[in-house]
N, C-alpha and C positions, 0 to 999 in steps of 0.2 A: 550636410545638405544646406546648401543656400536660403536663409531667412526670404519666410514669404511663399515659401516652395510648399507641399506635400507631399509627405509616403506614397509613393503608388500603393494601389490595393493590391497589387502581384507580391510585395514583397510582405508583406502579411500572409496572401495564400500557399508562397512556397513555405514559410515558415511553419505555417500549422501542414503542411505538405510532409516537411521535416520531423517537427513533431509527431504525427501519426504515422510514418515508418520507425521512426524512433520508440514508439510506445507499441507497436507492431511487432518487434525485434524484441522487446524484452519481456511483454505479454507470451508471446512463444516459448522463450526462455523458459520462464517461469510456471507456464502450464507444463511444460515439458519431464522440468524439474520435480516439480507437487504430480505430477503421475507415477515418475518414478520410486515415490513413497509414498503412494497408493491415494493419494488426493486428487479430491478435483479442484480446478483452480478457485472456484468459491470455499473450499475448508481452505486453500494455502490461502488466501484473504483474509481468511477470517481471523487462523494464525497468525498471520502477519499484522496484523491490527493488534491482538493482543499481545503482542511484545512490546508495545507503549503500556502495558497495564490490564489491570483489570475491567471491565466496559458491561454496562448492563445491555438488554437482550437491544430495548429501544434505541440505543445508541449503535450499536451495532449495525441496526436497520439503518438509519439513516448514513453510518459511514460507508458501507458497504452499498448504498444506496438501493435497496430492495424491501420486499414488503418482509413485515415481521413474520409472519409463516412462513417465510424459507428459511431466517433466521433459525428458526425453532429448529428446523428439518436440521440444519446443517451442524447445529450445537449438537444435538441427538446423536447426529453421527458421527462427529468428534469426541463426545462426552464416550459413546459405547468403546473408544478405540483406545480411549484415557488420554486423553490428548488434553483435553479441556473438563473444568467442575464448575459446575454450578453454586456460587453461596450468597447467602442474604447480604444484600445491602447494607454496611453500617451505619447508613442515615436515612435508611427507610425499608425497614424489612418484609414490605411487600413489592421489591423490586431484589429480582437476581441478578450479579454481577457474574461475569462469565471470567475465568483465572485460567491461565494458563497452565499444565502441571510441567512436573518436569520433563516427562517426556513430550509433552508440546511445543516444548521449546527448543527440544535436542533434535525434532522433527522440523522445525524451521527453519532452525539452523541449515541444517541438513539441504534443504530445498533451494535457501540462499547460495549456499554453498555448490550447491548444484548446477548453481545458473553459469555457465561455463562460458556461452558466448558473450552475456554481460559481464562476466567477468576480465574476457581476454580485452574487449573493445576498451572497457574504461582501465584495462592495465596498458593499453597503449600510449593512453594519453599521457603528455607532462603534468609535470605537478601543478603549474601552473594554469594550466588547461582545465584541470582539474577542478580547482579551488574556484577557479570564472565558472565550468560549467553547474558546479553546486550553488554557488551565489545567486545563477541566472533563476536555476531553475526555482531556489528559496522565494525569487520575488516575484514571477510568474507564477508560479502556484502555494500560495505559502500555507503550511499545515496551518488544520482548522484552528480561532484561536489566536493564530500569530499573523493575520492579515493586517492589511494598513484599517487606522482606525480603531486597533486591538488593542488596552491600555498594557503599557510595558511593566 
């Protein structure tokens, strides 16, 4: 682009245009998937969030971005299925940290695994394609934590 110049705001809108068929396409996947073993896509979230770790209830809420009573709901029905346990906090034991069991895990797996059409799309790409569209997306959206401004 020529100094001096600016972005049209079109090329911003197709881009979040992009993005949200993009995130469209593999939200379907993925609910698709977590129905297939018997979730709804808030337990495969939930799931899927605890594969980085263990997370108390309040954290939870906020990554999942909903109030803490559906939390509760959704642990409850994870927790009956064995999916997920409940244990004290090691640095503060009136906070419960939510653990994945092993069947939790093998059940995420599972739904990951499942996601067929995001699997075939991004088995299309070159490697190199690849590796740009994970770098892009790291700095557009970067896990909580690792934003700009985030000490290294």
């Amino acid at each position: 682009m020529p100094p001096g110049t600016s972005r049209p705001a079109a090329g911003n809108l197709m881009l979040m245009d992009a993005i949200w068929d993009a995130l469209a396409g593999f939200y379907g996947d993925f609910t698709s998937a977590a129905a297939d073993e018997g979730l709804t896509s808030s337990q495969a979230k939930t799931l899927t969030v605890l594969r980085r770790g263990p997370a108390s209830m309040r954290s939870l809420a906020t990554t999942l971005h909903c109030d803490a009573s559906n939390v509760t709901g959704i642990i409850d029905r994870l927790e009956a299925r064995a999916l997920v346990r409940r244990e004290p906090s090691p640095t503060d034991r009136r906070v419960k940290n939510v653990v994945l069991t092993e069947e939790g895990t093998r059940t995420v797996e599972t739904v990951r695994t499942g996601m067929l059409a995001t699997h075939a799309a991004l088995d299309s790409l070159p490697d190199a394609d690849r590796v740009a569209l994970h770098d892009l997306l790291q700095r557009l959206f970067p896990a909580p934590g690792h934003g700009p401004g985030t000490p290294a």
